[in-house]
C-alpha positions in Angstrom: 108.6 93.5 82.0 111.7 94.5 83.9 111.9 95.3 87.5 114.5 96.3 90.0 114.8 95.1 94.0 117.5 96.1 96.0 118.2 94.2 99.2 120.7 94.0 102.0 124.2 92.3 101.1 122.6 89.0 103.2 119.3 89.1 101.5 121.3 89.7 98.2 123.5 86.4 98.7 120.3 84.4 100.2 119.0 84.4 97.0 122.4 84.1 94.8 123.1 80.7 97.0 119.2 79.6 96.2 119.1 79.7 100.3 116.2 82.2 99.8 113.4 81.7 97.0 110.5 84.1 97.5 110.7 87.6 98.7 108.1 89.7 99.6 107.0 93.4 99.4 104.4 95.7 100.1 101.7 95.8 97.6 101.8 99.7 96.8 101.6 100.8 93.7 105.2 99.6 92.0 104.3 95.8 93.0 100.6 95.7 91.2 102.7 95.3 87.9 104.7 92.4 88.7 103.9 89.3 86.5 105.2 85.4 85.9 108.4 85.2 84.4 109.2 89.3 84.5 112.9 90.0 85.0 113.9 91.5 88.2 117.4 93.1 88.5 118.6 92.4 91.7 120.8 95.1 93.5 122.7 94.7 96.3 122.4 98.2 98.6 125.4 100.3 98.8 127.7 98.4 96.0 127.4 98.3 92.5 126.9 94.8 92.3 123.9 92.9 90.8 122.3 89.9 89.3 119.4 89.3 87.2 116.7 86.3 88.5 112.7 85.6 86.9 109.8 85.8 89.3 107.7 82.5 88.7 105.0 82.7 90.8 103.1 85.9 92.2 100.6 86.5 94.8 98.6 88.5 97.0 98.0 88.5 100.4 96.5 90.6 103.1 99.2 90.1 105.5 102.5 88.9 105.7 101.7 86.1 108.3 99.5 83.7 106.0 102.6 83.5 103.2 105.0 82.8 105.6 102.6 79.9 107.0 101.8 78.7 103.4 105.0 78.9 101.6 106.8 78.2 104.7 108.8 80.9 106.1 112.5 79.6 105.8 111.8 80.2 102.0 111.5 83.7 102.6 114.3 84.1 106.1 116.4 81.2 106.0 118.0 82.3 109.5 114.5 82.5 111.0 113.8 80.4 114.5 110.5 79.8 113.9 107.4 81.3 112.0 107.3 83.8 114.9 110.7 84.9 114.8 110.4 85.6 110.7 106.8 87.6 111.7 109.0 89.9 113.8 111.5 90.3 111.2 109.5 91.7 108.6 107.5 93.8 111.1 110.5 95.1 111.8 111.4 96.5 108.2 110.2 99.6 107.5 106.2 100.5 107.1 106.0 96.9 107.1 104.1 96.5 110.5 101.8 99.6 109.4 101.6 99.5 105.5 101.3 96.0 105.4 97.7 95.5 107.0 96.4 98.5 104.8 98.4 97.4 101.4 98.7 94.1 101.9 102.2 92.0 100.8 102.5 90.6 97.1 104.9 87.7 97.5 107.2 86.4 94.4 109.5 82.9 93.8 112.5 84.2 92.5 115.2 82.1 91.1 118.5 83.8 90.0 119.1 83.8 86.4 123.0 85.3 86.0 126.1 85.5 87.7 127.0 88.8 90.0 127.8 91.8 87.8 129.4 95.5 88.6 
């Protein structure tokens, strides 16, 4: 299956560079689907510009702390401090902080699979 994920331009290069190799969402409704090796088309926000990468791992959790602990969280904010500064972060993104106790997050391993397009 083919998905699409569109990310801000630093999030976008993060995981062009291999800096950044799990993202993680909200588990609502679009998310439930995602699989191993599915495609995910990677769209930079407010260009034209994209990339295609496979998802190699997937996961639930019930909030977006315990990933970050597992996984380590400079796999999912390379700039992050510490564990509590990348908590902050994505409490800070939109719903996150109030969706993500009731949804939960699913978390993927993406690794890019083509060069930037237009």
């Amino acid at each position: 299956m083919t998905h699409s994920l569109s990310l801000d331009h630093k999030y976008f290069i993060q995981i062009y560079n291999g800096e950044k190799d799990y993202e993680m969402c909200l588990y609502d409704e679009q998310r439930q689907y995602y699989e191993d090796n599915d495609i995910i088309v990677v769209n930079e926000k407010e260009t034209c510009r994209f990339y295609t990468a496979i998802i190699t791992r997937v996961q639930y959790f019930e909030y977006i702390n315990k990933p970050l602990e597992v996984y380590g969280f400079q796999h999912f904010l390379p700039d992050a401090k510490d564990l509590t500064d990348a908590i902050e972060t994505y409490e800070k993104f939109p719903r996150y902080a109030e969706k993500g106790r009731e949804l939960g997050v699913l978390i993927f391993k993406i690794t890019r699979i083509s060069d930037i397009s237009e």
